[in-house]
C-alpha positions as CSV (number, residue, x, y, z in Angstrom):
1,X,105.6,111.7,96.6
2,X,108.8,113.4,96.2
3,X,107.1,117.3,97.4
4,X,106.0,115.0,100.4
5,X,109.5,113.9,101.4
6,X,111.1,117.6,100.6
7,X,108.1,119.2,103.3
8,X,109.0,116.4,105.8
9,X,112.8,116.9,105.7
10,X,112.5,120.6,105.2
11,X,110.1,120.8,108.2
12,X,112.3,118.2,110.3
13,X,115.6,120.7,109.3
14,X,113.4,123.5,110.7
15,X,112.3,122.0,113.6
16,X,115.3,121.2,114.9
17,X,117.0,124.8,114.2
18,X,114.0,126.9,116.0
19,X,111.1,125.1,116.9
20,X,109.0,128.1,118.4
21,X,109.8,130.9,115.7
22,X,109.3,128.5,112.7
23,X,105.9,127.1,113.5
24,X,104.5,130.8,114.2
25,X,105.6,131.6,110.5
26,X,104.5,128.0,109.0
27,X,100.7,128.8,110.8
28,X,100.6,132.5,109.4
């Protein structure tokens, strides 16, 4: 669905800025 796509691209936009800080917030 459309909240699917937004997670992916918002996750891939993350990602790509800083890998290491962002998934210490996304698993808190």
């Amino acid at each position: 669905g459309d909240f699917l796509v937004h997670f992916m691209d918002m996750a891939r936009d993350e990602l790509l800025k800083k890998p290491d800080e962002i998934s210490v917030e996304k698993l808190q």
